[in-house]
N, C-alpha and C positions, 0 to 999 in steps of 0.2 A: 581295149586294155583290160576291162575287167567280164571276167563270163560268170554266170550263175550259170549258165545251162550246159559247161563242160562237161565231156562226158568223167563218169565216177562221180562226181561232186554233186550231193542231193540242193535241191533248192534251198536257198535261206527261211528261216521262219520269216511269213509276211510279205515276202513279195507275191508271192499267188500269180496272176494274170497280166500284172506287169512287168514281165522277164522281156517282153519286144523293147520297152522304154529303157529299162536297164541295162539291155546291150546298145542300144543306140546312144546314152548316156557315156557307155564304154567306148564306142571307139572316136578315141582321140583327137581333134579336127586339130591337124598341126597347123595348117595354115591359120585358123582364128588364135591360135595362140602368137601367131607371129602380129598380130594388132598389139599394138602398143599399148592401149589403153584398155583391153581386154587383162591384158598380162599383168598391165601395172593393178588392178583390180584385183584379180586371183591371188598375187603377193600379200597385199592390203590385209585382203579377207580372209585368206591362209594364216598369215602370220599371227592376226588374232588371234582366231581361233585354235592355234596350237597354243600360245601363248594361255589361251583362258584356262587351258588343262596345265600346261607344263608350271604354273604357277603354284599350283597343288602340289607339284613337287620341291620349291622354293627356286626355280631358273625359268630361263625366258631365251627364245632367239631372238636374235639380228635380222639377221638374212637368210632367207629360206633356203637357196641355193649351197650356202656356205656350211651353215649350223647342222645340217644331216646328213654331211658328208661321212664324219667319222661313224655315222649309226648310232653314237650312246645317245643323243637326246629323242634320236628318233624310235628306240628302244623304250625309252624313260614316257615317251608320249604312249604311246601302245600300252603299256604299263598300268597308266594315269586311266586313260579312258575306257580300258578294256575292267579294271579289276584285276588283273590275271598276273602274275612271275613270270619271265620270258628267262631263256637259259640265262648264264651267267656272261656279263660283256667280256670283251676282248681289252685291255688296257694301253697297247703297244699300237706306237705313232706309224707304223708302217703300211704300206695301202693295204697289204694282205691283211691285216687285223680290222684295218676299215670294212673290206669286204665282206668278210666273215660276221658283223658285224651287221653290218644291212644285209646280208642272208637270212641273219637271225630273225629279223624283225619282217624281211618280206614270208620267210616260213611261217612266222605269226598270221600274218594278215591270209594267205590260202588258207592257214588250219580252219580259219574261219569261215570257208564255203565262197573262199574268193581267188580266182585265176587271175594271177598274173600277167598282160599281156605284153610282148614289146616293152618290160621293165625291167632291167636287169642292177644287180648293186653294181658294175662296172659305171651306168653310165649316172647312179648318183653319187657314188664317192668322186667323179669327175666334174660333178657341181652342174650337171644338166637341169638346165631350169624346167625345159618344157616336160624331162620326165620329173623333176621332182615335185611339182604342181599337180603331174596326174596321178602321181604316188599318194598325196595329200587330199586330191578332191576321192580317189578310191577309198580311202581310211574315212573320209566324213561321211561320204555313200553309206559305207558299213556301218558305224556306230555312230552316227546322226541322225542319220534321215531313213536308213533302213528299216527301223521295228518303228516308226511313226504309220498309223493306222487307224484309221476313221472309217466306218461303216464299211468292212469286207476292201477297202482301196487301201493299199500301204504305199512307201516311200513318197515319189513325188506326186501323186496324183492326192496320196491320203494327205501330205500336207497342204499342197493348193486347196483340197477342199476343205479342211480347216481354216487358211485364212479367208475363204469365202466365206464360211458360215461365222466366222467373229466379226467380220466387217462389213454384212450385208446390213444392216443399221444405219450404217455412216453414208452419208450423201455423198457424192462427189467419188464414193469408192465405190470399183469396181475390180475385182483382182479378177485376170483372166491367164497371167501367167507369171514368170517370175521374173520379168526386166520392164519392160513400159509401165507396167500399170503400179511399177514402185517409185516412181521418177518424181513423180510430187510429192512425194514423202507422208500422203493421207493416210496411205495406207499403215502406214507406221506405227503413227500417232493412235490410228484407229483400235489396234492391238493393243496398245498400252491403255487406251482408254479404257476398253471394253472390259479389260482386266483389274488396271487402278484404275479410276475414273477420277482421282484426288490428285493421280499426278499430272494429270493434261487436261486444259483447257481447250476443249476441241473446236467448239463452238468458234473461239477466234483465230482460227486457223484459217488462213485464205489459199486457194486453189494455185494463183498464181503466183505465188510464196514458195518456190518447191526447197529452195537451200535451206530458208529458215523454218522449214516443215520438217527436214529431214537432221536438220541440227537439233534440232529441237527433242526430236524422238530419239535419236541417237546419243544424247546426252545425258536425257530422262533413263532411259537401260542401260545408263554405264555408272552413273550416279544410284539408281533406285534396285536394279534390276539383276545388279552385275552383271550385265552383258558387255564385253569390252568393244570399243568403236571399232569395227572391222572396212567402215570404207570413211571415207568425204564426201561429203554432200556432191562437192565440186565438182568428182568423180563421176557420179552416179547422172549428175545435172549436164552435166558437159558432155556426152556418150548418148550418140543416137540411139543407141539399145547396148545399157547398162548386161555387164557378163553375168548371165543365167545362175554360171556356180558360186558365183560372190553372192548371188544376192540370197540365194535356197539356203548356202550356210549360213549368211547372219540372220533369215526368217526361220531356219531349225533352231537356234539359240532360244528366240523370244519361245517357242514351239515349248522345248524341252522347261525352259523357265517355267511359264504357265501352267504346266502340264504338271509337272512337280508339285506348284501351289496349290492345287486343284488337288492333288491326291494326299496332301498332308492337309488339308480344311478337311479334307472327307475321313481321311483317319484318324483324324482330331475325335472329330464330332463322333464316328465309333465310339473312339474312348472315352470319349466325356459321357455318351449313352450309359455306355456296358458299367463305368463307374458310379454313376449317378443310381441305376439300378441295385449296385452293389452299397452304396452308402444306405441306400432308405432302406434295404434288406435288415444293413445291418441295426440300423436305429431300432427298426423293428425284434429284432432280435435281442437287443438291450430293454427293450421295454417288457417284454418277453420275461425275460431272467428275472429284473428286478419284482415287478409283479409274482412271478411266481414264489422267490424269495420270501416277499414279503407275508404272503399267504401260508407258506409250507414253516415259517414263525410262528406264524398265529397259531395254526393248527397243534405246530410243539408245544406252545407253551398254554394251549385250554387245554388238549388231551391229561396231563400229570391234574391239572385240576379236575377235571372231570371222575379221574381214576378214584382222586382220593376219596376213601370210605372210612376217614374216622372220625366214630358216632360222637354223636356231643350227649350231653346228660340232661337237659330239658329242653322240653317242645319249644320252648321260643326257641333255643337255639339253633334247632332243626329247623323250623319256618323259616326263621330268616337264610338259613342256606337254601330253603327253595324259593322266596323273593330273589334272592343274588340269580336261583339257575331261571328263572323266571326274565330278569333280565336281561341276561346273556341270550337267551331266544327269542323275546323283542327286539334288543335293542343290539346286542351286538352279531350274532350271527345273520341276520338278512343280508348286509352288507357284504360279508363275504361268500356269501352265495352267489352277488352279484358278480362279484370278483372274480369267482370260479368259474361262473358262465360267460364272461368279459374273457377271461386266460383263455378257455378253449374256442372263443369264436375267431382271438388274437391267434393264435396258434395256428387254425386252419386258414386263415387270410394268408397269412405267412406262408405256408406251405404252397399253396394255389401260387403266389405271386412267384415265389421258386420254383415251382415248376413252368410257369407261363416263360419265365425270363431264362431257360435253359438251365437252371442254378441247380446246387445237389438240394438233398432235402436238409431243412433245420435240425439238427440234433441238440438239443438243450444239453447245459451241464448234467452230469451226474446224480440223479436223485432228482430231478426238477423236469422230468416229463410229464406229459398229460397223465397217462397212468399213473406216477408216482406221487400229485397229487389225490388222483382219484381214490387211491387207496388209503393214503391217509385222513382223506374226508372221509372213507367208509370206517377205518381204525375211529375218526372222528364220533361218528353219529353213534358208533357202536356203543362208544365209552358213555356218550350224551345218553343213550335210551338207558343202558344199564345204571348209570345216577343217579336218572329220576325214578326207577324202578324203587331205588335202594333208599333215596329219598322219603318215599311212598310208606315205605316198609318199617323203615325208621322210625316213623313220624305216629306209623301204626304201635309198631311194640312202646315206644315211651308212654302212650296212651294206654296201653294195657299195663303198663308199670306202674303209670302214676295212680289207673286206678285200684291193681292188687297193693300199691304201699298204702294209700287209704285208706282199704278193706284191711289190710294187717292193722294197723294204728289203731283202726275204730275195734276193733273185736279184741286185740291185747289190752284196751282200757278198760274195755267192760269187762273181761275178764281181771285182769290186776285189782280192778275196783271190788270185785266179784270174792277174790281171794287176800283182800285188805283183811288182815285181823283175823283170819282163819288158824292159822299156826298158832295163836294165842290162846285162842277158843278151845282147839284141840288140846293144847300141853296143860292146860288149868285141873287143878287137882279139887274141884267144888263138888263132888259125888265122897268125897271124904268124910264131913260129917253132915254129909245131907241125910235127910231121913228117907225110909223106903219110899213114900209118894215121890219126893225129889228126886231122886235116883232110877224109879220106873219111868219118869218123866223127860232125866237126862237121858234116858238110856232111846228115848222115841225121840229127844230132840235127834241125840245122835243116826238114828235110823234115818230121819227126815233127810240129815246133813247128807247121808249115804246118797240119797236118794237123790238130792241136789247135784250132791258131785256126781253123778254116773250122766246127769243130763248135761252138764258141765263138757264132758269127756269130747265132745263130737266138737265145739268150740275150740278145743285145746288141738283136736287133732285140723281141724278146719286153719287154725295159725300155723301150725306146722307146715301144710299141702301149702297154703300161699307162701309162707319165706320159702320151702324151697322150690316153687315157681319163679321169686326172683332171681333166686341163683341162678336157675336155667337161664332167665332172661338178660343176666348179667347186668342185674341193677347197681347202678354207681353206689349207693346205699347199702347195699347188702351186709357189712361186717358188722355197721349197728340194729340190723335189724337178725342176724342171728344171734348176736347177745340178745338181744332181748326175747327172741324167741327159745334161747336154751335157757335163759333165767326162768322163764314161763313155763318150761319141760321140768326143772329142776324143782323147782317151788312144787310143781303136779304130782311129784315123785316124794315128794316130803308131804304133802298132804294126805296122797295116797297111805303112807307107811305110817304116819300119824291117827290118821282115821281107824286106822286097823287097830289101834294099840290101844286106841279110846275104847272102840267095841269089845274087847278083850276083857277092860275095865271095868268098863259097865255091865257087861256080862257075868263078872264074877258076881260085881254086888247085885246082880237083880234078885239072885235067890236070896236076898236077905231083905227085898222089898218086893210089898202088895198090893200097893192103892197104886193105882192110875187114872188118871182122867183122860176115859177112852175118848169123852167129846172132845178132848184138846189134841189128843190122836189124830182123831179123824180132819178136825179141823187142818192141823198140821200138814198132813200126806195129800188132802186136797188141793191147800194154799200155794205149796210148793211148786207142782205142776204148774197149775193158772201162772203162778208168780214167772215159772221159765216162759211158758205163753206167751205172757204180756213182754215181756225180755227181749225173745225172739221177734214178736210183734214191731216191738219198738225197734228193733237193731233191722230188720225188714224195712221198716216204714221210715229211716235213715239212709237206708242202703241205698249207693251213688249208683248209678245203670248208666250204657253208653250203649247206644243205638244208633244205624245207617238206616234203615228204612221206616216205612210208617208203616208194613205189616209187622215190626218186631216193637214200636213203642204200641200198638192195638195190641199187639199178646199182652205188654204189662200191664195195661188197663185191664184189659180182660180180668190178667190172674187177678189185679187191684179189687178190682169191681168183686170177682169172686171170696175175697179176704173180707170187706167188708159185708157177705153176707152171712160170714158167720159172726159177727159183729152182737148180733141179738142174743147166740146161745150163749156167747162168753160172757154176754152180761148176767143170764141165766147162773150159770156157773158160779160168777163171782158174789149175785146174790144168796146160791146158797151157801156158801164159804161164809159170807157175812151171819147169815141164817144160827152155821153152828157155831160160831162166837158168840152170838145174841143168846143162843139155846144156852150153849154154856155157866154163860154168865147171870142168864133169867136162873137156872134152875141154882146156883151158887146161893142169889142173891135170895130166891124163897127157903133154903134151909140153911139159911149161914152158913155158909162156907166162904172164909177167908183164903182168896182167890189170888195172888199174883197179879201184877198189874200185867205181867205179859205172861203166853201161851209158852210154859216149856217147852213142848217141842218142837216147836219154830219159831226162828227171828222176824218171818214174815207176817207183820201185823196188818189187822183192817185199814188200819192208814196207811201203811205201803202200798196192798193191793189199792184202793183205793185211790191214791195219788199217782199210782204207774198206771191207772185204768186213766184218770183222766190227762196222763203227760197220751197214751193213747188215741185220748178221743182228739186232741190235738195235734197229733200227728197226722191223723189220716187227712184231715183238708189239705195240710199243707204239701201231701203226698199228693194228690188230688190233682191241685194248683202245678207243682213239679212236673208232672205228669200231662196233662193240657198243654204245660207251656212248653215241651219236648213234642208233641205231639203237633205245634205249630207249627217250630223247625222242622218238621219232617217232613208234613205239608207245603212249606216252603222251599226246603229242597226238591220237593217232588218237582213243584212248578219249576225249579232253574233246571233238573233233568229235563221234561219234557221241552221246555222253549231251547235248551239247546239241542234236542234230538229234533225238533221241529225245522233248526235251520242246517241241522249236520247233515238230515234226509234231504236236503234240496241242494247242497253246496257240494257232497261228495259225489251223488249221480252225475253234476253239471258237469261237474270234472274228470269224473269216468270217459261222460258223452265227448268231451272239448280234444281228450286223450285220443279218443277212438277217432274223432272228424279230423285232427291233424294226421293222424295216420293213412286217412284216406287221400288227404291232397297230397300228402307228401308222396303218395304213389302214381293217381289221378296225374296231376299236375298239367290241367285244361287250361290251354290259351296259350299265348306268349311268354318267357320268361318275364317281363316286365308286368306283364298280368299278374303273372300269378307271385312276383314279391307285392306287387300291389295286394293285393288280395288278402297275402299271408301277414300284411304288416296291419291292415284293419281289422284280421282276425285276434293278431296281438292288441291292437285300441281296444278290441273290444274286452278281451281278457283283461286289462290292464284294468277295464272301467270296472268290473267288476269285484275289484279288490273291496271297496268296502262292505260287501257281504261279508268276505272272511276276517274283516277285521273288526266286522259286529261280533261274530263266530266266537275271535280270540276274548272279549270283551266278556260275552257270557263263560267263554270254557273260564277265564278268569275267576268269577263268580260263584261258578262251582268247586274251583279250587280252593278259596277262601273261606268255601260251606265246607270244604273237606267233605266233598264227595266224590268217592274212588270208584264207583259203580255206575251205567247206563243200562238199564237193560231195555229201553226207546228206543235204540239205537243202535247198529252194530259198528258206528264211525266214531272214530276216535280223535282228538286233535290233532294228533300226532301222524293218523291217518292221511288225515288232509293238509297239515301243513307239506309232509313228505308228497303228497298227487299234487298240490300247488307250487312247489320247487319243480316239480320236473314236467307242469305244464309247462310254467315259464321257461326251462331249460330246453325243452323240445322245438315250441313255437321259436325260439332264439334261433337254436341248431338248422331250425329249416329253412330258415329265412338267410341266413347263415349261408346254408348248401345253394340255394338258388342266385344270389348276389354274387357266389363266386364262379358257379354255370356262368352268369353274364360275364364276371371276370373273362373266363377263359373263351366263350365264345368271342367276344368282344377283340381278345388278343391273337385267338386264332383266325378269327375271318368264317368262323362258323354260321352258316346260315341259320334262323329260326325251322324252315322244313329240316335242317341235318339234326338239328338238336330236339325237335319233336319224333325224328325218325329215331334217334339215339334211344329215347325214352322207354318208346312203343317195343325198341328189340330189348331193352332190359328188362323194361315188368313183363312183356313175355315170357322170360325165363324166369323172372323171380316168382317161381310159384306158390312162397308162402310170405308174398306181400311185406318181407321182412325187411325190405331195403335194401339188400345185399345179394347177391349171386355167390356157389359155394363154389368149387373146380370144375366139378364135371356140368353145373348150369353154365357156366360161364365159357365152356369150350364148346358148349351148342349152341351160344352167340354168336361165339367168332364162327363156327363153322357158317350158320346160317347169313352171316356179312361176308361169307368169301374167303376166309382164312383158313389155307392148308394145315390143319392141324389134327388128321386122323389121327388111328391110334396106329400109326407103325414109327420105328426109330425117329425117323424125319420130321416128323408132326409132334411127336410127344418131345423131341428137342426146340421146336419154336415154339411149344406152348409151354416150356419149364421158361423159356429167353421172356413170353411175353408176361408171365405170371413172377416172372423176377419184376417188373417194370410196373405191374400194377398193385400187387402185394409185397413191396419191398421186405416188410417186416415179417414175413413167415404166418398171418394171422390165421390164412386158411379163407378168407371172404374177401371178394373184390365188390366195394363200393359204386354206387353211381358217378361219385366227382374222377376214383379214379379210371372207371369206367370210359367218362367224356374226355378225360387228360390222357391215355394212352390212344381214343380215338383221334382227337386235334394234332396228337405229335406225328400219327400217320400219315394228314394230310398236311401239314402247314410245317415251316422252318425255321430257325432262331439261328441266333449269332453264337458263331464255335470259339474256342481255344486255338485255333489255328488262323481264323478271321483276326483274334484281336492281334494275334503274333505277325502278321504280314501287316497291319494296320503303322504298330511299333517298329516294324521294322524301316516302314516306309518313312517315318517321322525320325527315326536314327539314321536315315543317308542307305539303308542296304549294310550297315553294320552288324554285327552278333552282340550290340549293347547299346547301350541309350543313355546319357548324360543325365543331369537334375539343369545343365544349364538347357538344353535341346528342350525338355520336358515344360519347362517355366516358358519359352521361347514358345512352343507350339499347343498347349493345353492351357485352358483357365486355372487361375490360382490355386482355386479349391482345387480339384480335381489331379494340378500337379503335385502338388503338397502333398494330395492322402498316396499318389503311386512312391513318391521319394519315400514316405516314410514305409511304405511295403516292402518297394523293390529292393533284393539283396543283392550284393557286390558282385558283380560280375567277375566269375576266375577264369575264364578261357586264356589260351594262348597270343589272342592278338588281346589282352585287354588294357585301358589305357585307365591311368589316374581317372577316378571316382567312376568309373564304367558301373553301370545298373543291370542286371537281370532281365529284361522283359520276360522273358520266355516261361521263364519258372512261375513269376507274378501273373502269367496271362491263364495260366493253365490250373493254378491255385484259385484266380477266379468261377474256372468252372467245377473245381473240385476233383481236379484228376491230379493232383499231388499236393505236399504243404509246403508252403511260406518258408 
């Protein structure tokens, strides 16, 4: 009745080699049809089995014979089990429309690669049993039992050895073909077991039980299984050899049932995979953000601090903003170094596991990449060196401020003191009725005064050059210190013109006087000098000094030492000054002469000099003392320079060396992955152990910052040096440790052998010829050539080598890496799960639909996992789509990043 092997009609998909069984299947045995209980059998299990389908459509037959006379339900069945629209039925109760009708539906079943034999629609609109039974076991043939296929055997041979191989377990079972060996119904039970094991108790099932072995199984897959009862135990028990085609139909049932569960646990478990990858991506990816978030804050809001450069007006206030930035580099910035070197080792774990698991690469928000960090730690550090520079600089000029305002203070009092009562002196009219001696007298005091004030002049201009030094240096002070400095220019300018006016005076009347007393002369013009001397001496041996080294407090001793050796002539000096006072007043006292108690022409008496001689002789110790004790601190500085150039010489080499020996493994790279993160991780113990050298380091650089010493010259290492080579040891030693953990990653996920990834190595540092870690374009295309890859330089080659440099330099950098090195080698040999796997996966768990429920989804996935697809999956709009229909297809594909959500 039925041919595969007609001529024109190509074979079915899956019969292969059993086209002899298939024809022998086909033709018809009329006579065994004419057994009663053969018949009555084939109706039983017919009728079911259309029934299990035509229920899907909401109808049912009666009688086989009867129900598919008109063609619609046997249309409506074709329908159901095919998938497929069959033309449009015929409505009209007339035989001709019956016919037309089961033409329709027999033109179905040849379209399918199936010949007709001896079946015509005359003799089933005439309600022929025996053809419509053949009609019925042809249509199960085709879409039952036909694409059923176990190892290279399909149809009836693929499913006999399927129930062999589920029931070769069970005792008592032997399946050898499709009538005897079902008769005690073990074999039944055995299938259901093997499958549910919860709905049958096998174990008490007895051999010589066959009704209740067979009720039992039979009720179990109509209740559990949906499979509808297609025979009677009785049937089957009562019939020396039960009908062949009854029994293969209700064993394709259990078949197709099984078979279905079996490939929705398997595309479950896909999806639960592919999801479960996709969740911990994304968690990673959240932690990701917020981390960097939280850092690219910090960095906003120290950077405006760091910027700000407005000076304060005294040294304490300046110190304590470099206690604060002092701080802030203890205590608060290490921790975000951590962080930064944590963000990118997070970032690169991320990336490896996305690439392992098929996934696109991570793109972080906007402004929140590795780079756009990096740059703003670099804006960071930039701002950080330029504060403390400025800091420095600060801290320097107020010190030169505070000590030209003290230099101004002390030299405007000695002068104001200087010109107390001078304007008085000058405008006095006592040459009026002085007599000539008086008046030649006034007239040498005034000379002397001349003589004062011209030594005066270099003081007045000395105040001037220091106030306007403050101006320059923009001393907060400065408006009262130029009052006072133009009151002191004013006053210079009236004394000047004053002086002038006296000499004038005194000029006129000298020609009307003769006597002078040249010894008080002399005394006079001598005293005056000595007097500025000791003056200068004294305002010297006051004078504040500020010194960084101890070759510049040795010069002021030096000069010191050299002042005090003229110490002997100025006493010289001062004794002859005393001399001709004594001469004076000796030669008065032997001829009487009524003498003045003081020396007209000067204010500078023997007891001035004398008394400014010994505020002198007490000055110099205490310069002395001063001086010694400046000369300790500077000694003592010296010692905090050299002990920290003693440990800055051992800690910055160490770290040059530690720099240079990671650079070496990290190219080296002897042994096994597993070696050598061993290896790299005890290189890190041991850097780690050696933290408290540098935090002795910090402890002295400390030390010398609170000596306010800005200068080494022990040493060409700086702190700032070192702490910078000890950030990027640790961020090196991380990175590499880093790089190699994720080699294992990938190897690990790929199936990569330790020989392939020591082979991987040996062709990269080959071509990396300057050890740099990195391979450029044209290294990297005399890799691939030397591994085998057609990549000359003609059109063909320069097009797979632009396809393979998309793959491993996504981002245009111009250098391909080791990691992506190993990741573009592993995706050459090794496979992962497509966008198109998880879409047949879904598809299979939606029945073969173009959409997928949230009830299906809860039904066949775990909680989580259905929960996070409903809340992804978006509404399904196709043409056949039904209330709450889901997407798969768009959601499976946005998985792997080939369109969006």
């Amino acid at each position: 009745m039925v041919d595969y092997h007609s001529a024109g009609q190509p074979c079915p998909a899956g019969t292969g080699h059993n086209g002899d069984y298939m024809a022998q299947e086909d033709d018809w045995d009329r006579d065994l049809l004419l057994d009663p209980a053969w018949e009555k059998q084939q109706r039983k299990t017919f009728t079911a089995w259309c029934n299990s389908h035509l229920r899907k459509a909401g109808t049912q037959i009666e009688n086989i014979d009867e129900d598919f006379r008109d063609g619609l339900k046997l249309m409506l069945l074709l329908e159901v089990i095919s998938g497929e629209r069959l033309p449009k039925p015929e409505r009209g109760k007339m035989r001709v429309h019956k016919i037309n009708n089961v033409n329709k539906a027999l033109d179905f079943i040849a379209s399918k690669g199936v010949k007709l034999v001896s079946i015509g629609a005359e003799e089933i609109v005439d309600g022929n049993a025996k053809m419509t039974l053949g009609m019925i076991w042809t249509i199960i043939l085709r879409f039952a039992i036909q694409d059923i296929s176990v190892e290279e055997t399909s149809a009836k041979e693929g499913l006999l050895l399927w129930c062999q191989r589920k029931t070769a377990p069970y005792k008592n079972v032997n399946v050898q073909n499709f009538h005897i060996s079902w008769k005690d119904g073990l074999a039944f039970n055995a299938l259901i077991h093997r499958h549910r094991p919860e709905l049958i108790e096998y174990d008490k099932l007895r051999k010589d039980d066959p009704v209740t072995n067979l009720n039992n199984a039979f009720e179990v897959a109509e209740k559990y299984l949906d499979i509808p009862k297609m025979l009677d135990a009785e049937d089957i028990v009562n019939t020396a050899r039960p009908d062949e085609k009854a029994i293969m139909t209700y064993v394709s049932s259990f078949y197709h049932a099984f078979s279905g569960a079996q490939k929705a646990e398997t595309a479950a478990n896909r999806i639960c995979k592919v999801l479960a990858v996709n969740q911990e991506n994304e968690l990673l990816m959240e932690d990701y953000e917020k981390l960097a978030s939280d850092l690219l804050e910090w960095i906003k809001r120290t950077i405006p601090w760091l910027e700000d450069r407005s000076p304060q007006k005294t040294i304490q206030e300046m110190q304590q903003k470099l206690e604060d930035f002092r701080d802030y580099r203890r205590v608060h910035k290490p921790p975000k170094v951590q962080e930064k070197c944590q963000l990118e080792i997070n970032f690169n774990t991320l990336q490896t596991k996305l690439r392992l698991s098929n996934r696109p690469a991570f793109m972080p928000s906007e402004g929140k990449m590795v780079s756009d960090i990096n740059t703003g730690w670099q804006h960071l550090e930039q701002a950080e060196k330029g504060y403390e520079e400025w800091l420095l600089t600060e801290i320097r000029r107020l010190e030169r401020l505070d000590h030209l305002a003290e230099k101004f203070r002390q030299k405007a009092s000695i002068h104001e003191a200087w010109t107390e009562g001078k304007e008085a002196m000058l405008t006095q009219k006592d040459y009026g009725s002085a007599t000539l001696s008086d008046v030649k007298a006034l007239l040498r005091k005034h000379e002397a005064f001349e003589s004062d004030l011209a030594a005066h002049q270099d003081r007045v201009e000395q105040i001037a050059a220091i106030a306007q030094e403050l101006n320059e240096l923009d001393y907060y002070d400065s408006p009262s210190v130029n009052a006072r400095c133009q009151k002191i220019c004013d006053q210079w300018d009236v004394l000047g013109s004053l002086t002038h006016s006296r000499r004038e005076a005194l000029e006129k009347t000298e020609k009307q006087l003769e006597t002078i007393d040249e010894l008080h002369l002399e005394y006079a013009k001598r005293a005056a000098p000595f007097n500025n001397w000791m003056e200068s001496a004294m305002e010297d041996l006051q004078d504040m000094f500020i010194v960084h080294t101890i070759e510049e407090i040795q010069g002021l001793i030096a000069a010191h030492d050299q002042f005090k050796s003229t110490l002997p002539d100025a006493d010289k000096e001062r004794e002859a000054i005393l001399g001709i006072q004594r001469e004076a007043q000796r030669i008065a006292d032997v001829h009487g002469i009524q003498v003045a108690g003081n020396n007209p022409y000067t204010s500078v008496t023997p007891h001035i000099i004398n008394s400014k001689w010994e505020r002198v002789q007490q000055l110099v110790p205490k310069r002395d003392r001063a001086l010694l004790d400046e000369q300790s601190r500077q000694q003592s500085n010296e010692h905090l320079r050299r002990q920290f150039a003693g440990q800055a010489n051992i800690v910055g080499p160490w770290i040059q060396t530690k720099m240079e020996e990671i650079g070496r493994i990290s190219i080296e790279m002897n042994g096994t992955l597993e070696d050598q993160l061993s290896h790299l991780k005890e290189y890190e113990r041991s850097i780690v152990e050696y933290k408290p050298n540098l935090d002795l380091l910090e402890q002295q650089h400390q030390l010398i910052q609170e000596a306010l010493i800005f200068d080494n010259k022990h040493t060409n290492f700086t702190m700032e040096h070192i702490r910078v080579g000890w950030e990027q040891l640790l961020t090196t030693i991380a990175r590499t440790i880093n790089e190699v953990e994720n080699q294992i990653l990938t190897r690990d996920a790929k199936g990569i052998s330790q020989e392939q990834m020591q082979e991987f190595r040996a062709s990269f540092n080959h071509f990396d010829k300057d050890h740099g870690g990195a391979l450029g374009p044209e290294e990297f295309k005399a890799c691939l050539i030397s591994l085998g890859y057609d990549v000359e330089n003609d059109r063909q080659g320069d097009a797979e080598f632009n396809r393979i440099m998309s793959l491993v330099d996504p981002n245009n950098s111009g250098i391909v890496t080791f990691q992506a090195f190993i990741d573009f080698m592993s995706r050459e040999t090794t496979d992962t799960d497509t966008a198109d796997q998880v879409i047949a996966s879904f598809k299979v768990l939606a029945g073969d639909k173009n959409y997928i429920t949230a009830e299906e989804l809860r039904r066949e996935l775990p909680p989580e996992q259905a929960e996070y697809c409903i809340a992804r999956m978006a509404p399904y709009a196709g043409p056949d789509a039904a209330p709450g229909a889901l997407d798969y297809k768009s959601f499976s594909t946005a998985l792997y990043g080939e369109s969006d959500l």
